[in-house]
C-alpha positions as a Markdown table, in Angstrom:
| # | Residue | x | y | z |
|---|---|---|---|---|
| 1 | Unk | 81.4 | 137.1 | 48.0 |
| 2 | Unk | 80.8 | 140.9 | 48.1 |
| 3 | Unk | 79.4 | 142.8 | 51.0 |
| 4 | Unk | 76.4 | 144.1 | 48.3 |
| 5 | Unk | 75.6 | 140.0 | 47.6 |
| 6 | Unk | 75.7 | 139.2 | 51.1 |
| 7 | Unk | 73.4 | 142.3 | 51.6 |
| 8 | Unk | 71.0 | 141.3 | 49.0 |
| 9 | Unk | 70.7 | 137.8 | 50.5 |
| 10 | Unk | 70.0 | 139.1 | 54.1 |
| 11 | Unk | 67.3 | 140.8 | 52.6 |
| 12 | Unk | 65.4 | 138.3 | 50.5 |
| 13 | Unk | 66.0 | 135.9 | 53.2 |
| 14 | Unk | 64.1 | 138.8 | 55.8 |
| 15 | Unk | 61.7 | 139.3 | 52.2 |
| 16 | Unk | 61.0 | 135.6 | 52.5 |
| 17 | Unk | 59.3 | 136.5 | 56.1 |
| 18 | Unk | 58.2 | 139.7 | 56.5 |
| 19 | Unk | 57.5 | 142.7 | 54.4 |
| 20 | Unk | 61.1 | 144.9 | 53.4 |
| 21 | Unk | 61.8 | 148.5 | 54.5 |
| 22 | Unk | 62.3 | 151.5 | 52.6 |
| 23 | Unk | 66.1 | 151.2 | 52.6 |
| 24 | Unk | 66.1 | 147.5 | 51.9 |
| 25 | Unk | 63.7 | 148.1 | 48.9 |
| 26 | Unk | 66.0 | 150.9 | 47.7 |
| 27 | Unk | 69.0 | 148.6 | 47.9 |
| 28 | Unk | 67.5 | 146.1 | 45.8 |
| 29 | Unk | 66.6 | 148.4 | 43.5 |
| 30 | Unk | 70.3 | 149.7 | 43.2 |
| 31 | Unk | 72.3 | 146.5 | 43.8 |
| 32 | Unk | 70.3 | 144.0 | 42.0 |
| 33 | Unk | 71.7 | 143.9 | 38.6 |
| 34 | Unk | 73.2 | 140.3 | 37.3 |
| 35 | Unk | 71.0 | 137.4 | 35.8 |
| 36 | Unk | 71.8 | 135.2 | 39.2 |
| 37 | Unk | 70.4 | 138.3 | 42.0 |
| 38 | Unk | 67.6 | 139.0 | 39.6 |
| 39 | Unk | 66.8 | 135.3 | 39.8 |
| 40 | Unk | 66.8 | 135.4 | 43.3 |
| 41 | Unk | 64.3 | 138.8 | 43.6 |
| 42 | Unk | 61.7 | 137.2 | 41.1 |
| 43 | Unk | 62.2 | 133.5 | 43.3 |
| 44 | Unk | 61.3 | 135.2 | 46.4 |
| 45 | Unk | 58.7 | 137.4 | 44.6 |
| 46 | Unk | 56.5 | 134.1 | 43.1 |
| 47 | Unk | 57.4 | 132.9 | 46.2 |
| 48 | Unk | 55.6 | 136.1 | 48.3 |
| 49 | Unk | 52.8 | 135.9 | 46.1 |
| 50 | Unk | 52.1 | 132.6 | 46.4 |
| 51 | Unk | 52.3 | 132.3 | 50.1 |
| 52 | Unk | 50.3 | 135.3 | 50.6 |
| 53 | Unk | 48.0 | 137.1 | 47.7 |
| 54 | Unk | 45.4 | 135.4 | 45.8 |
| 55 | Unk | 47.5 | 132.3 | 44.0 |
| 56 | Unk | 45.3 | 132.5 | 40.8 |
| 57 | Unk | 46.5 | 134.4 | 37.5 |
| 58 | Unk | 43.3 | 136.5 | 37.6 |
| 59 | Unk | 42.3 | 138.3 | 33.7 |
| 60 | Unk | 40.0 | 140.9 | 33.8 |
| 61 | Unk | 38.0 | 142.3 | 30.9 |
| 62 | Unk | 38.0 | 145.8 | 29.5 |
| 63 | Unk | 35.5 | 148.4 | 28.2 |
| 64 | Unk | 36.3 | 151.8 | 27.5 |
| 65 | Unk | 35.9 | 154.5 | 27.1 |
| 66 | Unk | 33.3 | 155.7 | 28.5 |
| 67 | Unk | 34.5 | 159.4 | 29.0 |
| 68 | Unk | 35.6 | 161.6 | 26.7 |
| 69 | Unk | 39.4 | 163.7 | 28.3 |
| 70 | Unk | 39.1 | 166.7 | 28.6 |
| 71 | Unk | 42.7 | 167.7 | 30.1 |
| 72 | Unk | 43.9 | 169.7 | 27.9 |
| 73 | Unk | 47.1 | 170.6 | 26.7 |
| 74 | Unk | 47.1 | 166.6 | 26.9 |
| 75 | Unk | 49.3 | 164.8 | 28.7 |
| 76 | Unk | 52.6 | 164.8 | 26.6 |
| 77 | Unk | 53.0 | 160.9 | 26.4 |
| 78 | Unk | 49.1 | 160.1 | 25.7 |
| 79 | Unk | 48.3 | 159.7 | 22.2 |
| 80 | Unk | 46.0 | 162.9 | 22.1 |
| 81 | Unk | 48.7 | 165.0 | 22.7 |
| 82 | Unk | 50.1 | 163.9 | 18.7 |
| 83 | Unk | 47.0 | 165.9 | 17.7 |
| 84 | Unk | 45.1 | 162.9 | 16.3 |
| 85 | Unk | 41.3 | 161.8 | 17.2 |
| 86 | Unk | 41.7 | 159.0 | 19.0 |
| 87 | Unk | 39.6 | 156.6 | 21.5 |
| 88 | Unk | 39.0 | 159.0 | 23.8 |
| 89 | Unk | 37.1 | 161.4 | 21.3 |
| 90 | Unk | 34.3 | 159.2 | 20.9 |
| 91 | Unk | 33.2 | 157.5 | 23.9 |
| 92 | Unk | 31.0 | 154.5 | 23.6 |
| 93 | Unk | 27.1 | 154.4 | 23.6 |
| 94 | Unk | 25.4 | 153.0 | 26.8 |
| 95 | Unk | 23.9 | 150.6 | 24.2 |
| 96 | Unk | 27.3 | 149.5 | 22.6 |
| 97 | Unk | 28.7 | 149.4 | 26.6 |
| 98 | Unk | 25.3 | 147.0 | 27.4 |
| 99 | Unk | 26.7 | 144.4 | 24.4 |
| 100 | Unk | 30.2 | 145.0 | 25.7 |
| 101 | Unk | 28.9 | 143.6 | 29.2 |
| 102 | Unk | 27.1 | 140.6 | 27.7 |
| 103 | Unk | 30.5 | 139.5 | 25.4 |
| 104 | Unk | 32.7 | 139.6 | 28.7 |
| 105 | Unk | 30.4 | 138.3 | 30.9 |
| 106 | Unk | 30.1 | 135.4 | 28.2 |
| 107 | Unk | 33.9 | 135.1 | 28.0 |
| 108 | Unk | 33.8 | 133.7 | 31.6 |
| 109 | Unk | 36.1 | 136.8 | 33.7 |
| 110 | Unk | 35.0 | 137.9 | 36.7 |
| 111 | Unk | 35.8 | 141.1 | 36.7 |
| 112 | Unk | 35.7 | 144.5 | 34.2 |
| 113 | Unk | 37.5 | 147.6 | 34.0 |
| 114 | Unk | 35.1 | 150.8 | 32.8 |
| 115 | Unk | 38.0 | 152.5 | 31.8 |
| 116 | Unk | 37.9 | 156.7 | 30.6 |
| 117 | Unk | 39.3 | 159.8 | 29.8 |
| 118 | Unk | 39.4 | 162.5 | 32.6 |
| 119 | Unk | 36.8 | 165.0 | 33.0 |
| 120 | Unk | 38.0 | 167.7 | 35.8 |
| 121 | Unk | 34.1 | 168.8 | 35.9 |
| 122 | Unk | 32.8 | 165.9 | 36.9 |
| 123 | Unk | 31.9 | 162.0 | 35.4 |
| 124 | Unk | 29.8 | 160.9 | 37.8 |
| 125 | Unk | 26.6 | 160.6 | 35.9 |
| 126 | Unk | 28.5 | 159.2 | 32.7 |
| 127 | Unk | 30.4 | 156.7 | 34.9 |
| 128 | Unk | 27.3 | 155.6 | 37.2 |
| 129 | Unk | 24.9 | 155.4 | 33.6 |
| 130 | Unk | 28.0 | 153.2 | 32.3 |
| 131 | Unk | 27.7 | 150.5 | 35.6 |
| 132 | Unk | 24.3 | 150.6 | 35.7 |
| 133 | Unk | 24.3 | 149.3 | 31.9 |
| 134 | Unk | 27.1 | 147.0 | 32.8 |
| 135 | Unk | 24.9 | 145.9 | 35.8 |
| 136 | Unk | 21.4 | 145.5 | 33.7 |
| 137 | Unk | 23.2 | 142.7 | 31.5 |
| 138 | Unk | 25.8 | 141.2 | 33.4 |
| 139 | Unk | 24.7 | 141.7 | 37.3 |
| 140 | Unk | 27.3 | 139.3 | 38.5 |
| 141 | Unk | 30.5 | 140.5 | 37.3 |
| 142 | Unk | 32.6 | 142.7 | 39.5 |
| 143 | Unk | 33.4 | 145.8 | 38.0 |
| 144 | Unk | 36.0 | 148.6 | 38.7 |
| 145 | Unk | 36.1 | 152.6 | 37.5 |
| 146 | Unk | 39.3 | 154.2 | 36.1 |
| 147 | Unk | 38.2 | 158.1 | 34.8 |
| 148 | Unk | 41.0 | 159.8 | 36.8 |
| 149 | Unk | 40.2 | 162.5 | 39.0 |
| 150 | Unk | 36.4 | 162.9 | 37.8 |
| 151 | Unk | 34.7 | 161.7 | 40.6 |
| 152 | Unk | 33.3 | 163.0 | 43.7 |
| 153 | Unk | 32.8 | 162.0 | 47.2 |
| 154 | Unk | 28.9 | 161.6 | 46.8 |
| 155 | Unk | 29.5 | 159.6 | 43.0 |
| 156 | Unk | 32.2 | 157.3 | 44.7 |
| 157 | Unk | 29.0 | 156.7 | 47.4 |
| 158 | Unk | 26.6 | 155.9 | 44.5 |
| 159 | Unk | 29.2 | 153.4 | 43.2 |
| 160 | Unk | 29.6 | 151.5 | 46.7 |
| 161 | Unk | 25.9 | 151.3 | 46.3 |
| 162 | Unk | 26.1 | 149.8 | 43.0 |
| 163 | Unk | 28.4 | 147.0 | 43.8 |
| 164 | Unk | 31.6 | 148.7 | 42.2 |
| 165 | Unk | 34.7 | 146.9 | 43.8 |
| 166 | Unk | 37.3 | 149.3 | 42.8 |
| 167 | Unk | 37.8 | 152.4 | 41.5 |
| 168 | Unk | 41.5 | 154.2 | 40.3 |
| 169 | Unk | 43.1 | 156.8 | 41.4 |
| 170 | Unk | 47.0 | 157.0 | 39.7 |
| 171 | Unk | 49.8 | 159.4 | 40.5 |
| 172 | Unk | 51.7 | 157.2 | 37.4 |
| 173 | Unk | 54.8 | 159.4 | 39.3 |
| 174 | Unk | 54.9 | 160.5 | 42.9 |
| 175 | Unk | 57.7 | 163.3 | 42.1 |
| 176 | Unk | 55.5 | 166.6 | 41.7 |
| 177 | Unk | 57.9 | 168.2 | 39.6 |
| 178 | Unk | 58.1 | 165.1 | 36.9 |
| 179 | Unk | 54.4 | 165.0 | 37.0 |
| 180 | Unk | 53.9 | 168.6 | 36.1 |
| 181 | Unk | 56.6 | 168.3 | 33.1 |
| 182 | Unk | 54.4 | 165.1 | 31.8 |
| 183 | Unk | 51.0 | 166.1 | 32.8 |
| 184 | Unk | 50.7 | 169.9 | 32.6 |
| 185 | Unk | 47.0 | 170.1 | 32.8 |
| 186 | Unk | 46.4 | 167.3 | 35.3 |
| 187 | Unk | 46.2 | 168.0 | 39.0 |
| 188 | Unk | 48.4 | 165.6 | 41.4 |
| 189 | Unk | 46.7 | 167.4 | 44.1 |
| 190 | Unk | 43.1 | 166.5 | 42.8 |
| 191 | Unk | 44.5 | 162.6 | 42.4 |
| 192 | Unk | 45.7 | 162.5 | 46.0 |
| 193 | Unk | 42.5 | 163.7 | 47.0 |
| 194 | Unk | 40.5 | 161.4 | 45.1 |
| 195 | Unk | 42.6 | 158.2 | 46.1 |
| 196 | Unk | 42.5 | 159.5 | 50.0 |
| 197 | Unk | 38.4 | 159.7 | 49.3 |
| 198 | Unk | 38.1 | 156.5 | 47.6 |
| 199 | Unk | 40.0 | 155.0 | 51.1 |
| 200 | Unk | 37.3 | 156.3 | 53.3 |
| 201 | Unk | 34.3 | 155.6 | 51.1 |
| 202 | Unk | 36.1 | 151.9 | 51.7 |
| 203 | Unk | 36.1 | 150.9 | 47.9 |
| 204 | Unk | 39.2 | 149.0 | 46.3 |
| 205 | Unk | 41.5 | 151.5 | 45.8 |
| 206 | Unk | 44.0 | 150.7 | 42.5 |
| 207 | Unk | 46.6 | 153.3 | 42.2 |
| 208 | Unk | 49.0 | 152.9 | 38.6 |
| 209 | Unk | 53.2 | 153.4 | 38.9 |
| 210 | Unk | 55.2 | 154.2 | 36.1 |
| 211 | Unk | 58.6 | 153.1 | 35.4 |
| 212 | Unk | 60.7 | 155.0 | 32.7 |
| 213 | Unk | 59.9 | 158.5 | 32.4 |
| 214 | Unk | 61.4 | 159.7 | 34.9 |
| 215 | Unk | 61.4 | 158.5 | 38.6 |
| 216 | Unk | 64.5 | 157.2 | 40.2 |
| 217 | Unk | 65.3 | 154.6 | 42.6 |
| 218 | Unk | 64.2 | 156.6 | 45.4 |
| 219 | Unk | 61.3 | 158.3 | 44.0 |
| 220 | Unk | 59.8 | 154.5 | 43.1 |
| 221 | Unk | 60.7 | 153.4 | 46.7 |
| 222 | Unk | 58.6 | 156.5 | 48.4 |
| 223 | Unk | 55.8 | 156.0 | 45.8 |
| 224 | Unk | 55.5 | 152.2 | 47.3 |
| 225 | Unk | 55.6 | 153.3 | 50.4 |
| 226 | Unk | 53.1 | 156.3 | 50.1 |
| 227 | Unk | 50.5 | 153.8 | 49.1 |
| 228 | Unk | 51.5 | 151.7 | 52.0 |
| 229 | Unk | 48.9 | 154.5 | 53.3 |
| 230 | Unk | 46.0 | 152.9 | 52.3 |
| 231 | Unk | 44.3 | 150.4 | 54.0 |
| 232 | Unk | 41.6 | 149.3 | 51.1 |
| 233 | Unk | 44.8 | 149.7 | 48.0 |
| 234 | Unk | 43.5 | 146.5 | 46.5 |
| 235 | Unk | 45.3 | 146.7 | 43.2 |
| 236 | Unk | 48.8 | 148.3 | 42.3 |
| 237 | Unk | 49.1 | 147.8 | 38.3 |
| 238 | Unk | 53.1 | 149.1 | 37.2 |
| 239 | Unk | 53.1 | 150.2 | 33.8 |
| 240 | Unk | 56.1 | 150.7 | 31.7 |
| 241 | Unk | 56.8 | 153.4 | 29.7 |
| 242 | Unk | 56.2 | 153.4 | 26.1 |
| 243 | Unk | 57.0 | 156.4 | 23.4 |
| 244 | Unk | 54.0 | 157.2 | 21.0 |
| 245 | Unk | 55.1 | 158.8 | 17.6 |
| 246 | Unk | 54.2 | 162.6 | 17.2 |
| 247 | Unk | 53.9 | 162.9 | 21.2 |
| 248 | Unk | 56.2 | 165.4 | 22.6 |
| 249 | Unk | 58.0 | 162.5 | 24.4 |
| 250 | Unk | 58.1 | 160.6 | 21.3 |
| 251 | Unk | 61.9 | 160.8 | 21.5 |
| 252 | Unk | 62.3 | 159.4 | 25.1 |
| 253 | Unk | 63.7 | 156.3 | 25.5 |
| 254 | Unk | 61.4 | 153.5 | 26.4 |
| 255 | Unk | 61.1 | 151.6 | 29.5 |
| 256 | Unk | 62.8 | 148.2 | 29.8 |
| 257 | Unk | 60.7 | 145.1 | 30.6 |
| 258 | Unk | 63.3 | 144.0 | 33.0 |
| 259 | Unk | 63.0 | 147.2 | 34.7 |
| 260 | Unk | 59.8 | 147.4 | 35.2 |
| 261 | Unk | 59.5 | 143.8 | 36.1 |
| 262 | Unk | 62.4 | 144.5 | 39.0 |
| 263 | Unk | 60.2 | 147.3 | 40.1 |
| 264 | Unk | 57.4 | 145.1 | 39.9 |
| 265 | Unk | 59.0 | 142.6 | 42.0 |
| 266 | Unk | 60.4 | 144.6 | 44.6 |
| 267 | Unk | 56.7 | 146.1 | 45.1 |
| 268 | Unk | 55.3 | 142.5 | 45.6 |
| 269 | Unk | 57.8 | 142.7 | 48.9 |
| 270 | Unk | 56.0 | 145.6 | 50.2 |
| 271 | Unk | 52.8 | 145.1 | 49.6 |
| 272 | Unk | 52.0 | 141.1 | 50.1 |
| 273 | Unk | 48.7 | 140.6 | 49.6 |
| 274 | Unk | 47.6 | 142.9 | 46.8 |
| 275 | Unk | 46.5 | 142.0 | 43.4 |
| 276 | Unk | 49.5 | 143.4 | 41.3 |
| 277 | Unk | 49.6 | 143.8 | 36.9 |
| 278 | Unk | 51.6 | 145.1 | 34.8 |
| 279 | Unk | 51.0 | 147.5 | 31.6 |
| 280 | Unk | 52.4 | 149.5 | 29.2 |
| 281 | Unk | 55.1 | 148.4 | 27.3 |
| 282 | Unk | 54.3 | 145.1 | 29.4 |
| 283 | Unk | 51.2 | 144.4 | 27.4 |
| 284 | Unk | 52.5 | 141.5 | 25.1 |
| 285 | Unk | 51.0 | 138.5 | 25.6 |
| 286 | Unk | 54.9 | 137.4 | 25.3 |
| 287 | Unk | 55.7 | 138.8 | 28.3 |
| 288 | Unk | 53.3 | 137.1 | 30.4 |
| 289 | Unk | 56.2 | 134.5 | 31.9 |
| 290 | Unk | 58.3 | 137.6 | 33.5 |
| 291 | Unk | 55.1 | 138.7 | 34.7 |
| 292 | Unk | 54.9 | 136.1 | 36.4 |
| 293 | Unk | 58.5 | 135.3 | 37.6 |
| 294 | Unk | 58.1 | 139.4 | 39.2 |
| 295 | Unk | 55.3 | 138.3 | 41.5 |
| 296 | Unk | 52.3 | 139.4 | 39.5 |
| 297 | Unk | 48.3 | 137.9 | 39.8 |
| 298 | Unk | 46.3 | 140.0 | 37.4 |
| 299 | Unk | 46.0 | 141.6 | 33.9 |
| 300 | Unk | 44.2 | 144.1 | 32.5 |
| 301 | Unk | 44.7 | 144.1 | 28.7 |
| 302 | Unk | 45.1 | 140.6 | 28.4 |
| 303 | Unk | 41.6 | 139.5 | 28.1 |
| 304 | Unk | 38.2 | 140.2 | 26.7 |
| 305 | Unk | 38.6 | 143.7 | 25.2 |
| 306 | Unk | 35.6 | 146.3 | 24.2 |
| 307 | Unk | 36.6 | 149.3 | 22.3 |
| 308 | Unk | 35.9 | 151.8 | 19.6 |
| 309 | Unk | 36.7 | 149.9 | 16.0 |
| 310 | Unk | 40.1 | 151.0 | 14.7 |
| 311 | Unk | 40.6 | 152.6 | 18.4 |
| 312 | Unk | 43.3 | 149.8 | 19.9 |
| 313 | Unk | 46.0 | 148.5 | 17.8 |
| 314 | Unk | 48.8 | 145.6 | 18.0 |
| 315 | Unk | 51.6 | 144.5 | 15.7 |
| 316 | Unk | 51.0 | 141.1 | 15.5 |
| 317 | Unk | 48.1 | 138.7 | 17.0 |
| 318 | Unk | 49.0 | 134.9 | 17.9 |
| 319 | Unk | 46.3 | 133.3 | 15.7 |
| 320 | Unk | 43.8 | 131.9 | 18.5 |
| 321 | Unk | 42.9 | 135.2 | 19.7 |
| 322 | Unk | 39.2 | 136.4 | 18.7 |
| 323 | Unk | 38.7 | 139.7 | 16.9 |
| 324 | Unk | 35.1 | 140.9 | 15.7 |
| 325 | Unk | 33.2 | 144.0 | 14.8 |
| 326 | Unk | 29.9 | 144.3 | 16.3 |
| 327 | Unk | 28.7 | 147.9 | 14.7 |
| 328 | Unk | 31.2 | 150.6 | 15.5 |
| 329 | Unk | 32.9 | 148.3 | 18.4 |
| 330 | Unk | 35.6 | 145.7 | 18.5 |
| 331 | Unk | 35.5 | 142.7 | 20.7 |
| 332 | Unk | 38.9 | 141.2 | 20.9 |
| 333 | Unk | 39.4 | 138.1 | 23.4 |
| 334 | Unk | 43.2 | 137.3 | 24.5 |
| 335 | Unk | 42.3 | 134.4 | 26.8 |
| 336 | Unk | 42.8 | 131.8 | 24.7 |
| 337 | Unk | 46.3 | 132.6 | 24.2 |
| 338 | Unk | 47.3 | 134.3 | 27.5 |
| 339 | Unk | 45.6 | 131.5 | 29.9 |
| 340 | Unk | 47.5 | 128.9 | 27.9 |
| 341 | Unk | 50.8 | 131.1 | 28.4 |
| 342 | Unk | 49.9 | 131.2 | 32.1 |
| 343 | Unk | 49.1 | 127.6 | 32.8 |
| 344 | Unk | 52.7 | 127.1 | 31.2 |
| 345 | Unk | 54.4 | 128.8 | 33.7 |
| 346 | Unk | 52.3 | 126.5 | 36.9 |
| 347 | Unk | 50.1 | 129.5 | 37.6 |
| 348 | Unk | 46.0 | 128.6 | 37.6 |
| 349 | Unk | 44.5 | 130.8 | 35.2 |
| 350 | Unk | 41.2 | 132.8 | 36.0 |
| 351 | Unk | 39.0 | 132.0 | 34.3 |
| 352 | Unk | 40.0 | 129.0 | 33.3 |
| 353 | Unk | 39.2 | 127.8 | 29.3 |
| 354 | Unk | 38.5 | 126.4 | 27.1 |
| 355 | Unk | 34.7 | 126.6 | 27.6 |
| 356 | Unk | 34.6 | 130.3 | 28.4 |
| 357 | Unk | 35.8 | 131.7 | 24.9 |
| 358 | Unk | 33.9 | 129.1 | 22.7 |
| 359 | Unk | 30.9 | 130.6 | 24.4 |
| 360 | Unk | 31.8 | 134.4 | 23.4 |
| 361 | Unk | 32.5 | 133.5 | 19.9 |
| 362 | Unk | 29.4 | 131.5 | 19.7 |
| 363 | Unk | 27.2 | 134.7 | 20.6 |
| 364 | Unk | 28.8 | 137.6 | 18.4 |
């Protein structure tokens, strides 16, 4: 046995206890490459999760958007930047938002992500209008904000007030120079700010990684470890990178799911008792199994889905999932295909069907 395997097993066994350190997280990181170490990482990973974070495959619902972005040039891997109108140029109503809330509240999740673009003059009336509509239809279900760096101290007060759980603040990378080259008009300064704000107001803090354009090793390890930071970081979701045609990064080479999973994994050592989710190139209800193998609990955009009709697209849809057009939205429900995939693995599914999405098709 080499001196690297013995290494890796001294620190799963330690991962198996206690949280890993930066070197140990950056070792597994750079050692762990063969299908029998990788095993071990996700083992210890389900493992971690299970012992420790909330044991339930939680799905939350989306609705979005509900800001126009306003960054511009865009940022070069976001589908604005291909010169198209997309999503983000037509934001939805607070009326179509208000029938949004009643189909996902009916679907049976507990949760919703309000989900825009960023607007560096301030969101805070368009984002506080939007939970207040979510709130007048659906005053149970917890919701969360993610409008990038649009909010101030006094709107992230207003949203305590109104019951928000969570609200985003993402670096995607924590390497200043990499952010600048995929991001030139956004502000990493502004996003620090904002996440350090939404600390103290003591809301949920979720903070997005990205794997694949252009961190390394070390870079992922002090991004995990910067968050480490924040005592209310409530949900870390790791997207993978994904090229979008006509983008200036159209040419860049994609993430790999067992990257992003490994990254994924090794994050679920660090930080316990967080809600972690994948994204990206990650969303495919196919996928849901290495999800769980890397020590994930949540999804985003695998479950009741709002958006602008035409605005969201996928290759191929497993036949159970709902699609309809109510007006100028689409309502598209993955739960009864991605809690199936979940209960497959041994994971308990939140919500659990199938009564939920009978009930959401019955209403439209």
């Amino acid at each position: 046995m080499t001196g690297k395997t013995e290494n890796i097993e001294e620190i799963l066994a330690k991962a198996e206890k206690q949280a890993i350190s930066p070197d140990e997280a950056l070792a597994l990181l750079e050692e762990i490459n063969s299908p029998q170490d990788l095993n071990d990482l996700f083992r210890v990973a389900s493992e971690v999760r299970d012992k420790n974070a909330d044991p339930r495959f939680k799905f939350d619902g989306f609705i979005g958007t509900i800001t126009p972005c306003q960054i511009n040039p865009p940022c070069r891997f976001c589908g604005r930047s291909a010169g198209k109108k997309d999503a983000f140029s037509n934001p939805l109503s607070i009326e179509e938002i208000q029938t949004g809330a009643r189909l996902i509240a009916d679907s049976g999740v507990k949760m919703v992500e309000i989900g825009g673009g960023t607007m560096p003059g301030g969101a805070g009336e368009k984002v506080i209008a939007a939970v207040k509509a979510v709130k007048s239809v659906a005053p149970d279900i917890e919701i969360w904000v993610n409008v990038g760096p649009s909010l101030s101290k006094e709107d992230l007060l207003i949203l305590k007030e109104l019951g928000v759980k969570e609200v985003c603040s993402s670096l995607e990378v924590y390497n200043p120079e990499v952010f600048a080259r995929i991001k030139p008009s956004d502000s990493i300064d502004a996003r620090i700010k904002l996440a350090e704000e939404i600390n103290r107001t003591g809301l949920g803090l979720t903070s997005v990684m990205m794997v694949g354009v252009g961190s390394t090793h070390e870079e992922y390890v002090k991004h995990l470890f910067w968050l480490r930071s924040f005592e209310n970081l409530s949900h870390l979701p790791i997207t993978g990178f994904r090229p979008v045609p006509e983008t200036p990064l159209e040419k860049k080479k994609m993430a790999l799911s067992i990257e992003v999973a490994k990254v994924g994994a090794v994050a679920r050592l660090v930080h316990r008792e967080i809600d972690i989710s994948f994204g990206g190139i990650m969303n495919d209800p196919q996928l849901l199994p290495l999800w769980v193998m890397a020590g994930a609990n949540r999804a985003i955009h695998m479950g009741p889905h709002i958006h602008r009709s035409g605005g969201w697209s996928r290759a191929t849809l497993p036949p159970e999932i709902i699609t309809k057009t109510v007006g100028k939205i689409e309502y598209r429900n993955f739960l009864p295909f991605t809690t199936r995939m979940v209960e497959n693995t041994g994971l308990r599914p939140d919500p659990d069907l199938p009564e939920s999405h009978e009930i959401a098709e019955a209403k439209l």
